[in-house]
C-alpha positions in Angstrom: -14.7 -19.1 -49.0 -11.0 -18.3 -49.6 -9.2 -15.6 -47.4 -6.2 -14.5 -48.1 -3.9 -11.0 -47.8 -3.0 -8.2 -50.2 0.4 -7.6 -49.2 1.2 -4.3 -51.3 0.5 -3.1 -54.8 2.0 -5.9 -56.1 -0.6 -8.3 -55.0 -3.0 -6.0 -56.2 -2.0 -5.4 -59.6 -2.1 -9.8 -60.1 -5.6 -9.7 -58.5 -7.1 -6.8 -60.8 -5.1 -9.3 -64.2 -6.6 -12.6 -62.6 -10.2 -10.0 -62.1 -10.0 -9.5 -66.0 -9.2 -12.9 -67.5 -12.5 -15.0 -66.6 -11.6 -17.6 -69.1 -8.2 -18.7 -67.7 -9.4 -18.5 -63.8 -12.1 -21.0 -64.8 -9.6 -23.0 -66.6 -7.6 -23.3 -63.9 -10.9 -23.7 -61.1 -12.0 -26.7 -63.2 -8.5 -28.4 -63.4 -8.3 -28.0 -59.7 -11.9 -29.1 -58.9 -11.0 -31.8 -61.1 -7.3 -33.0 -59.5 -9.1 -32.7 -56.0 -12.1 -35.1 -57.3 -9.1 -37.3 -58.3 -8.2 -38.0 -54.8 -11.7 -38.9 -53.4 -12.6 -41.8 -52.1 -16.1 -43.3 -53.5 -17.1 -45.8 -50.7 -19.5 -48.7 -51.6 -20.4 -51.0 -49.3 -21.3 -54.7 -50.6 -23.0 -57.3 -48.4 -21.7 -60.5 -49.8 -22.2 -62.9 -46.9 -19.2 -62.4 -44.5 -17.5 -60.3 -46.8 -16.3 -57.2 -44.9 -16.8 -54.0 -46.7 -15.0 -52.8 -49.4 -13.7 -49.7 -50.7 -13.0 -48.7 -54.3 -11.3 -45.4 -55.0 -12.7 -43.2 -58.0 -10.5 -42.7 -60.7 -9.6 -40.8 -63.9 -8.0 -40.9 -67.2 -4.9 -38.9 -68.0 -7.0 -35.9 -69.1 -6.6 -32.1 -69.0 -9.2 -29.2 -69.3 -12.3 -29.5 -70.5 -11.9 -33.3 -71.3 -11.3 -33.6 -67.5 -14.1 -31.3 -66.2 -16.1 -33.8 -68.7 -15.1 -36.6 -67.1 -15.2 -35.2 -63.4 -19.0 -34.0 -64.2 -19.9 -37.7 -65.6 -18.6 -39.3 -62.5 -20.3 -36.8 -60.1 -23.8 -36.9 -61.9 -24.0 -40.8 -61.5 -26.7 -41.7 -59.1 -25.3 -43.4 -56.2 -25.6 -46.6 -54.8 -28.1 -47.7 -51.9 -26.1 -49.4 -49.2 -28.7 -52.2 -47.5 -29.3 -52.2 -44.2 -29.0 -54.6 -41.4 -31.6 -56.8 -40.1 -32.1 -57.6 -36.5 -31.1 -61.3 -37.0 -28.4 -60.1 -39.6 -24.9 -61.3 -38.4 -22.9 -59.8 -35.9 -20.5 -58.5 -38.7 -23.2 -56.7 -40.4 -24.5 -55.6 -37.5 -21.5 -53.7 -36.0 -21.5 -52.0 -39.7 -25.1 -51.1 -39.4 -23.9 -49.5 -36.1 -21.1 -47.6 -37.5 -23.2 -45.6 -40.1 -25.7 -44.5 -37.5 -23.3 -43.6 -35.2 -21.9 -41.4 -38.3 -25.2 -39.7 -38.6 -25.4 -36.1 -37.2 -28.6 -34.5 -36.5 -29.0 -30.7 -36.2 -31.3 -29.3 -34.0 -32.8 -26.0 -34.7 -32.8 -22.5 -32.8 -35.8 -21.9 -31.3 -37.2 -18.9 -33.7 -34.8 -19.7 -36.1 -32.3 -17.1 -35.4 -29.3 -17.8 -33.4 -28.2 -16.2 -30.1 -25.1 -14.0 -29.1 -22.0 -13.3 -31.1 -21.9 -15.1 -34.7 -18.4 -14.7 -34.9 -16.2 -12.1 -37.0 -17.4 -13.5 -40.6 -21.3 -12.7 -39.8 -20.0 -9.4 -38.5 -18.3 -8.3 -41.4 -21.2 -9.5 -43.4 -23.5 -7.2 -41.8 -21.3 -4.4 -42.0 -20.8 -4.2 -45.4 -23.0 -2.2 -48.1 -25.2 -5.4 -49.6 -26.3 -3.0 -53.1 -23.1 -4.8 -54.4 -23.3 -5.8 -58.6 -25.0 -9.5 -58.5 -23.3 -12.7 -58.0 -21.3 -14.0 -61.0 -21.1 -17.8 -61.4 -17.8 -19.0 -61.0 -18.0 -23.2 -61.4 -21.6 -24.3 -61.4 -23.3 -27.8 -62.9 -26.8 -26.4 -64.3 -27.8 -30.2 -64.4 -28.2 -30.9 -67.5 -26.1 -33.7 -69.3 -24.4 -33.4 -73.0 -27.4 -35.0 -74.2 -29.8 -31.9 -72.8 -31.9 -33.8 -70.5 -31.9 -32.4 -67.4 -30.8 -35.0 -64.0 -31.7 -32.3 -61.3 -31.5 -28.6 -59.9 -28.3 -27.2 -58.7 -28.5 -24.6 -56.4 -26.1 -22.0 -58.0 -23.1 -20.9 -55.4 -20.9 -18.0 -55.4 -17.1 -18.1 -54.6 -15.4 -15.4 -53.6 -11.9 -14.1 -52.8 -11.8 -12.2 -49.7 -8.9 -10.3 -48.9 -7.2 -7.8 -46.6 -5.3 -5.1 -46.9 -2.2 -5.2 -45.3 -0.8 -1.7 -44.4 2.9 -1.0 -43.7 2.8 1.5 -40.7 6.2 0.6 -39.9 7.2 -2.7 -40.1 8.9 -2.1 -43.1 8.3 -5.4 -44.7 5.5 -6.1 -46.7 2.0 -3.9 -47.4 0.8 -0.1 -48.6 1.9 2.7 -47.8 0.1 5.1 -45.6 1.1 8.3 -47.1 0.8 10.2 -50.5 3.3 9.4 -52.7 5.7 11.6 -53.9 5.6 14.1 -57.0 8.8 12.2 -59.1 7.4 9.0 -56.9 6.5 5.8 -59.0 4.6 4.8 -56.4 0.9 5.0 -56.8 -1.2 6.1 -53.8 -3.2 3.4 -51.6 -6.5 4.5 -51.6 -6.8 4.8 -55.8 -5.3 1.5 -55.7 -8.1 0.1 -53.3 -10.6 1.8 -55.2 -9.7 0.2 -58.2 -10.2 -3.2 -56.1 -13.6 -1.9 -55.0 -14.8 -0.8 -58.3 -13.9 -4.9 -59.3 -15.9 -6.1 -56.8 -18.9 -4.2 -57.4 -18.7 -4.9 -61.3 -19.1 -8.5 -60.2 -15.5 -9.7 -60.3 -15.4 -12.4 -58.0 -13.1 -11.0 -55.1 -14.6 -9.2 -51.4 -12.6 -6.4 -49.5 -13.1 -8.0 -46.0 -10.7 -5.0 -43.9 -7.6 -3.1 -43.2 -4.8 -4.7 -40.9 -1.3 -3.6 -39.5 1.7 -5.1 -37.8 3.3 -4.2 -34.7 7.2 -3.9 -34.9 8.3 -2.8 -31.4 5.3 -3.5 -29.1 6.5 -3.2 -25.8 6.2 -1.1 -22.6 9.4 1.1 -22.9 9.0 1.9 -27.1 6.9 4.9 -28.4 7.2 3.0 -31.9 3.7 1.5 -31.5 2.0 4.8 -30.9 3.9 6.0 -34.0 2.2 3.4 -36.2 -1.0 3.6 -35.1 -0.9 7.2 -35.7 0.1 6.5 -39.7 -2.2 4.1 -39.3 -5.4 5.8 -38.7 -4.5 8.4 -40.9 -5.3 6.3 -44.0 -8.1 4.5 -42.4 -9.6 8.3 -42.3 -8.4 8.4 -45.6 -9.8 5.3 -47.1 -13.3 6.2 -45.2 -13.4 9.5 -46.6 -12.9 7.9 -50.1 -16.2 5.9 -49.5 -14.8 2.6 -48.7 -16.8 0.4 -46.2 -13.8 -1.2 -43.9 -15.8 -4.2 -42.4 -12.7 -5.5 -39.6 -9.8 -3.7 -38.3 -6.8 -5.5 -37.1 -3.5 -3.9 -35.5 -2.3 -5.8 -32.3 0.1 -9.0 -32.7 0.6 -11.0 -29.1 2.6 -8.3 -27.9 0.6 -5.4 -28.4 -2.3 -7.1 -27.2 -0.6 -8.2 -23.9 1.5 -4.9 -23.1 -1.1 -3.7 -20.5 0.7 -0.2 -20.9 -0.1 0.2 -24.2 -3.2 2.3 -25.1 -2.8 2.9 -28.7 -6.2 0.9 -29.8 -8.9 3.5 -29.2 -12.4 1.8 -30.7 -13.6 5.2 -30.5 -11.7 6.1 -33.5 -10.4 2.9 -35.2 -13.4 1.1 -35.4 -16.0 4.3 -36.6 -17.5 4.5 -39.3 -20.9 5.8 -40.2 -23.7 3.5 -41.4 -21.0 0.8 -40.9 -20.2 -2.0 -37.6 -16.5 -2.2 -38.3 -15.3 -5.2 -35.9 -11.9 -5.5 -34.4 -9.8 -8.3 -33.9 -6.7 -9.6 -32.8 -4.0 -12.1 -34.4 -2.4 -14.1 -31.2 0.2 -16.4 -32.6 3.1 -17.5 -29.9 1.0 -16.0 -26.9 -1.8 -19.3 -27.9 1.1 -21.8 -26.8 2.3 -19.5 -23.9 5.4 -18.8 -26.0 6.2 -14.9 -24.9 8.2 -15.1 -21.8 8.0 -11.2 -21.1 4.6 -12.0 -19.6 4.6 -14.1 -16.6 0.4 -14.3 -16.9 1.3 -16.7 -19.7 2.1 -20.9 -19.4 4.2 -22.7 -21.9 1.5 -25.4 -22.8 3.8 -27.5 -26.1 5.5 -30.4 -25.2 8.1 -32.7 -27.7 8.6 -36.2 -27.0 10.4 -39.0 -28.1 10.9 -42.8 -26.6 13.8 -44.5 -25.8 14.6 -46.7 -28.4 18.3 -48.6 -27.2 19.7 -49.1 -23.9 23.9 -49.9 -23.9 26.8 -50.1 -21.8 29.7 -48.3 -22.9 33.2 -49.2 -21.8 35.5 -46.6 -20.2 37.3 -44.6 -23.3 34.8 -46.2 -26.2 33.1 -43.7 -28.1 29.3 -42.5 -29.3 28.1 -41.0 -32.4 29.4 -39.0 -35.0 33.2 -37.6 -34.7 33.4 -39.7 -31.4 32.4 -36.1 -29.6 31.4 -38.2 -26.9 34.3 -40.4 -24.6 32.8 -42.7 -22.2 35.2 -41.2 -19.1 33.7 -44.6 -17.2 31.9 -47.5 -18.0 28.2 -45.8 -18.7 25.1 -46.5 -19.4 24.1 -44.6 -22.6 20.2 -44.4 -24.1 19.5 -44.2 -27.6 16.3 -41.4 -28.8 14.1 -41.7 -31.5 14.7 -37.8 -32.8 17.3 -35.8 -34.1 18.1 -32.4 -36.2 15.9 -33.5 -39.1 12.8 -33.5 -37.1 13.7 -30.4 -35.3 15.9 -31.0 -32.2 18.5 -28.4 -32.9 21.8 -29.8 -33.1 23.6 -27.1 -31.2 22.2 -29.0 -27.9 24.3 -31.5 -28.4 27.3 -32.8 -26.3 26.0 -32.1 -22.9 24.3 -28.5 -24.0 20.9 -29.7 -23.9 19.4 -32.3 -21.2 15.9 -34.4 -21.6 13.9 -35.9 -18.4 13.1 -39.2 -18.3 11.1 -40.7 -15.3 11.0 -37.5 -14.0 15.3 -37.4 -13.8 17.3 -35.0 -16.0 20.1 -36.8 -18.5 22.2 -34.9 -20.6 22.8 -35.2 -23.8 26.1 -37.3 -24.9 27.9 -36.5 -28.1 26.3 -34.8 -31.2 22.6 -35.0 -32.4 22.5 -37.4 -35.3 19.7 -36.8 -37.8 17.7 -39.5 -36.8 18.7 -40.3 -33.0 20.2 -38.4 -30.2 22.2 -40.4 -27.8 22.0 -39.2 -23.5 23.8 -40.3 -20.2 22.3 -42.2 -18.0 24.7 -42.3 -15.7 27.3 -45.3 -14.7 26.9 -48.5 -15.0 27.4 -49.7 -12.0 25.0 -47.5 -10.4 21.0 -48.8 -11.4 18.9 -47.5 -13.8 14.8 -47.8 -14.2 15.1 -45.8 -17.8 14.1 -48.9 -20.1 13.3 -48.9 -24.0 10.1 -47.8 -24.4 10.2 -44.8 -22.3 8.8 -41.5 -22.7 12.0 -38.6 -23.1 10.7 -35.4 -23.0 12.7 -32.5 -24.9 11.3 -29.5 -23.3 8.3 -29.2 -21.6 7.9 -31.8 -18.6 5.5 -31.3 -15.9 8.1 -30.7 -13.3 9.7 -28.1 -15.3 13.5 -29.6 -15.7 13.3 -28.5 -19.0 12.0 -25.4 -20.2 11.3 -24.0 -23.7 12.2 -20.9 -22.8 15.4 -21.7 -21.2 16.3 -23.5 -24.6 15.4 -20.8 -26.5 18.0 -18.3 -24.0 20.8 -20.9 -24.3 21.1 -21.1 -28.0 20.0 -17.3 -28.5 17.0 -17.6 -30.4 13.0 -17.3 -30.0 10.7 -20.0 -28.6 8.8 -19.9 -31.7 11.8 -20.2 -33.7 12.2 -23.9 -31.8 8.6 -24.8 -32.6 8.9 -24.1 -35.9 11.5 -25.7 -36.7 9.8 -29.4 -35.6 9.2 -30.9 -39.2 5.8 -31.4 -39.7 5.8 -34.7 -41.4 8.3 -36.4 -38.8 7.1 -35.4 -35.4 3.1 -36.3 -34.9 1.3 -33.3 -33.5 -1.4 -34.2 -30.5 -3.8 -31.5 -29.7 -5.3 -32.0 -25.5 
């Protein structure tokens, strides 16, 4: 399934257009089904002695529309290859194969009585919430299994696809969503819950879309600001609103990081949020900075992200030779300077540069010399006649060490910006993510 937001009546208007032209959203679901089969990999495996296995990629002609779907459904509907299997006394080569593909085989075991224990999560929540004497399933991209000829190959199980959305409500944040209040006499605007009825009365005449809740934004959630209270008041005045209209609200969301951590806070009352006769509305919360400890107004919280690079070039530089762009950086004495594999264009602001910012290396603190290149950074080690243990190859950490030398946080204070505003900025091609 899809999820996505409606972010005002903006959005909505495009959905209830995309709603009534079936013909151009299957055009465009078959194109894509069709570009994504284009970048599958069809694996055959041939035994050939001690030929190694091989892999031959699918591909397509230079097609469009229905010649492409054509072409997609040919490919998709031929039977597929047995891949032989290894004998005891096959080769060692074939047998490590053999070895792979069971290793790749998962096996499900069953629930004893066949229903599953405990909480299913937020989707089987909503699920059961909502009212199931909706209009019946309308097919959106389904092979019936029978080829141009007639003859039918086998049964396809149809399957329904669906857009679920939310409503995103502006209670105050001022950017983005509906409005909680009637509009105006001379006002343009048109009011929220004739707009989500419209969007209810889609889904139920089988348009292929699901109203899966109501959500809201926190602008000022903190312990000395009335401002949250204030939105959750214009809040639940259109959920009461919507409800009254008839509308099933399966899950409620209000509370960003903030408002869920600002123990002061009590604007979330269940009681009256989350009611609803003949309906289980489910509330949730949308953490973002508070998963990587990023919110340093609650001391509960660790800073778990770390950036690294390596030390790629170890130098000496003579007293009054220069490093890096503009020759910012002087050697005042002979010094030993280290060469980094980052710079500004994977992140590493450049406004750290020239001694602003400092890196640990073997668990010592080195600041950095001249300005951040776009590819390298350049630190001190200290001078050359002195000894050093920082060798290429090393591990410099940018923020986030162990020993806490170099804080995210305190990086984030020095150049007067947010935490997440630094970890957003890492370019997601360059730097390799690891998740521990």
């Amino acid at each position: 399934q899809i999820e996505c937001m409606v972010s005002g009546p903006e959005m909505a208007s495009a959905m209830l257009e995309w709603i009534a032209n079936p013909g151009e959203r299957k055009r465009v679901l078959v194109q894509r089904a069709a570009q994504q089969t284009k970048l599958l990999v069809k694996k055959d495996t041939d035994y050939d002695g001690d030929t190694p296995c091989q892999q031959h990629a699918a591909t397509l002609s230079n097609l469009t529309g229905q010649d492409l779907a054509k072409e997609v459904r040919q490919m998709l509907l031929q039977p597929k290859k047995q891949t032989p299997t290894a004998s005891m006394d096959s080769s060692s080569h074939n047998s490590n194969i053999a070895a792979t593909h069971k290793n790749n085989t998962s096996t499900v075991t069953p629930v004893p009585g066949g229903k599953p224990s405990g909480f299913g999560g937020i989707e089987a929540a909503a699920k059961s919430s909502r009212s199931r004497e909706k209009a019946a399933a309308q097919q959106v991209f389904v092979d019936d299994g029978t080829t141009e000829s007639g003859t039918v190959t086998t049964s396809v199980s149809k399957s329904l696809r669906k857009l679920r959305f939310h409503a995103l409500i502006d209670s105050g944040m001022g950017r983005l969503g509906f409005k909680t209040d009637y509009p105006l006499p001379n006002d343009s605007r048109r009011d929220t819950v004739v707009i989500l009825q419209e969007l209810m009365e889609a889904e139920i005449n089988g348009g292929p879309i699901e109203f899966f809740g109501m959500c809201t934004h926190m602008a000022e959630a903190n312990a000395t600001s009335d401002y949250t209270n204030s939105q959750i008041v214009r809040f639940k005045t259109l959920l009461k609103r919507v409800r009254d209209a008839g509308i099933m609200i399966p899950t409620v969301s209000t509370d960003n990081s903030a408002a869920l951590l600002t123990t002061t806070l009590t604007h979330f009352d269940p009681n009256e949020i989350l009611a609803q006769a003949h309906a289980n509305t489910r509330g949730y919360v949308r953490t973002g900075g508070a998963i990587y400890g990023q919110r340093p107004a609650f001391t509960q919280l660790r800073p778990i992200s770390t950036l690294k690079a390596a030390v790629r070039h170890v130098a000496i530089l003579k007293e009054g030779e220069s490093v890096g762009y503009d020759r910012a950086y002087i050697a005042p004495y002979d010094v030993r300077i280290a060469t980094l594999t980052i710079g500004f264009a994977d992140g590493y602001p450049r406004e750290l540069g020239n001694a602003t910012g400092k890196v640990v290396i073997r668990n010592k603190l080195f600041a950095v010399a001249g300005n951040v290149c776009m590819d390298m950074m350049m630190v001190e080690l200290g001078p050359s006649s002195e000894p050093t243990d920082v060798v290429v190859g090393d591990v410099a950490i940018m923020w986030g060490d162990p020993g806490g030398l170099v804080k995210l946080s305190d990086l984030a204070a020095t150049l007067k910006t947010t935490q997440s505003a630094l970890t957003c900025g890492l370019d997601k091609t360059r730097v390799l993510r690891e998740y521990i």
